[in-house]
ZAKELO-913615 format. One record per atom (N, C-alpha, C): x, z, y. Coordinates in steps of 0.001 Angstrom, whole numbers, padded with zeros to 6 digits, always signed. Last residue first. Example, Ala and Ser with C-alpha at 12.3 -4.5 7.8 and 13.67 -1.06 7.14 Angstrom:
<tortors>
+012850+007080-002250/+013670+007140-001060/+012900+007870+000030/+013190+007800-005690/+012300+007800-004500/+013200+007800-003300/
</tortors>
This chain:
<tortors>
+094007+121242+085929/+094357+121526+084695/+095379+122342+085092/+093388+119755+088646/+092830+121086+088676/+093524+121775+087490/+092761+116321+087089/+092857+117277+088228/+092516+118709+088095/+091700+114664+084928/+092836+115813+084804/+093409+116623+086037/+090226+112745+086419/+089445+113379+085478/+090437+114891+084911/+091898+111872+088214/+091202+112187+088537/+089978+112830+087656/+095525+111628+087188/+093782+110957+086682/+092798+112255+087512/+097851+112068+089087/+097354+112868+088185/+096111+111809+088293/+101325+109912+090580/+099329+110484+090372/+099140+111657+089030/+103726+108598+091693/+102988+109542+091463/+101695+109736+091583/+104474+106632+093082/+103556+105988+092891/+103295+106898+091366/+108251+107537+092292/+107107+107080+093518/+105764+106583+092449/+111096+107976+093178/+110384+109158+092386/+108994+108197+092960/+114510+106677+093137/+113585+106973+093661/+112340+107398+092581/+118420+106811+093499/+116673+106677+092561/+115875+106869+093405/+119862+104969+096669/+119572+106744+095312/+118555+105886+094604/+120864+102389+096804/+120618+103440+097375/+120258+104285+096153/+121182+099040+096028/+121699+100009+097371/+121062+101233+097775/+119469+098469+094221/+120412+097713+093888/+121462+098876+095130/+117281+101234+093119/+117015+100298+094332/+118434+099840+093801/+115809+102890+090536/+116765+102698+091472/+116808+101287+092221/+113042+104736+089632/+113387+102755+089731/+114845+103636+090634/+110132+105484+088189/+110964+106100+088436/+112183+104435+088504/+106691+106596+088603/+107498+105713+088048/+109085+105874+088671/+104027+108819+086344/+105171+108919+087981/+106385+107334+087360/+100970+109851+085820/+101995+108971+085816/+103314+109271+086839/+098924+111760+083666/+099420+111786+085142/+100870+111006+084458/+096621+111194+081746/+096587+111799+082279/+097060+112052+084083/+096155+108292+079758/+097462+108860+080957/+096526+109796+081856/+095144+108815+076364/+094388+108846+077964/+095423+109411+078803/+095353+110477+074329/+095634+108886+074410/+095342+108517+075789/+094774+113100+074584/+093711+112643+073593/+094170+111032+074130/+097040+112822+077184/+095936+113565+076845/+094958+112946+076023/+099948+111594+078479/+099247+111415+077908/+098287+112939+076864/+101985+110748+080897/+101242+112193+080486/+100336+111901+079534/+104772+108867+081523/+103113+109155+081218/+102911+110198+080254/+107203+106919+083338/+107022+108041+082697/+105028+108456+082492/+108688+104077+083321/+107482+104798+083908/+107133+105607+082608/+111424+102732+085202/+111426+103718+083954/+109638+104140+084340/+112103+099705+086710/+111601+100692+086631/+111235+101219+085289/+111677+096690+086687/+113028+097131+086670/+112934+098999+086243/+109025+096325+087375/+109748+095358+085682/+111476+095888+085346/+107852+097034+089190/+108007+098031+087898/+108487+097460+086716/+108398+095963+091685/+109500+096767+091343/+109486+097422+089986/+106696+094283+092895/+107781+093595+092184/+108700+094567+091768/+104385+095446+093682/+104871+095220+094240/+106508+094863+093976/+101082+096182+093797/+101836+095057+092810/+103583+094989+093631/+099990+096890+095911/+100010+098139+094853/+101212+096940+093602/+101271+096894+098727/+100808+095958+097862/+100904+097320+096339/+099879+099121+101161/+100650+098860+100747/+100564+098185+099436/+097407+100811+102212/+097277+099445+102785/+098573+098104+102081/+095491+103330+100635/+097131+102849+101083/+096991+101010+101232/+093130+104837+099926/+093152+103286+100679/+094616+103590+101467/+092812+106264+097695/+094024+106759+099180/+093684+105941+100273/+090817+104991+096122/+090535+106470+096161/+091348+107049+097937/+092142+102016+096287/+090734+102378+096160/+090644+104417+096459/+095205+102720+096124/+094159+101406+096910/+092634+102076+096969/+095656+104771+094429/+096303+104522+095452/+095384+103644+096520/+093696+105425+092369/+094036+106200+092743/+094350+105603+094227/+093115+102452+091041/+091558+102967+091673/+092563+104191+092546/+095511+101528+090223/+094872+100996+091962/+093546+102141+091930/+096252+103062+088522/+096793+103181+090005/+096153+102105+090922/+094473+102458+086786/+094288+103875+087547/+095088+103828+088558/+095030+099691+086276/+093727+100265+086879/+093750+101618+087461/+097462+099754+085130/+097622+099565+086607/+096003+099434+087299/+096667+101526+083297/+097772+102297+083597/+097684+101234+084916/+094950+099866+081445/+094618+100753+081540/+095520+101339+082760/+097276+097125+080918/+095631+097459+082182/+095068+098405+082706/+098890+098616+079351/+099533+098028+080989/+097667+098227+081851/+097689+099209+077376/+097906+099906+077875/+098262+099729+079380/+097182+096317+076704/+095468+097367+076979/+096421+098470+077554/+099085+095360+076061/+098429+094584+076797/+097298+095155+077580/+101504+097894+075324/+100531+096764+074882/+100047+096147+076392/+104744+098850+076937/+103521+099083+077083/+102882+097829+076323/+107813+099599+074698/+106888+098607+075980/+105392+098964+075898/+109833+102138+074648/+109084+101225+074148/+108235+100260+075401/+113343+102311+074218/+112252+102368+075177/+111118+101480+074658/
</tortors>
């Protein structure tokens, strides 16, 4: 598994706040201690995450599928 750079992490938790916080205004901590345990899957287009989805099991319960997006520049494709 590789690790995200320093520019990729920024790039990747800018679009989820402009998507979720800023674009949804979800009132929910967009930081929210779960993606250091978590698989995050990315769409990548000419190097550019297209569409993200992160993927985590909880210590007590199923996987979970969350904090799904498409880039607002790759909408409609």
């Amino acid at each position: 598994m590789a690790a995200f750079s320093a520019v990729e992490l920024y790039a990747l938790l800018k679009l989820r706040v402009d998507v979720f916080v800023v674009e949804q205004a979800c009132v929910y901590p967009e930081l929210d201690g779960k993606d250091e345990d978590a698989r995050h899957l990315r769409l990548l287009i000419d190097g550019e995450t297209a569409a993200y989805a992160r993927l985590w099991q909880p210590e007590n319960g199923a996987p979970r599928i969350g904090r799904v997006l498409v880039s607002p520049k790759h909408r409609g494709r």
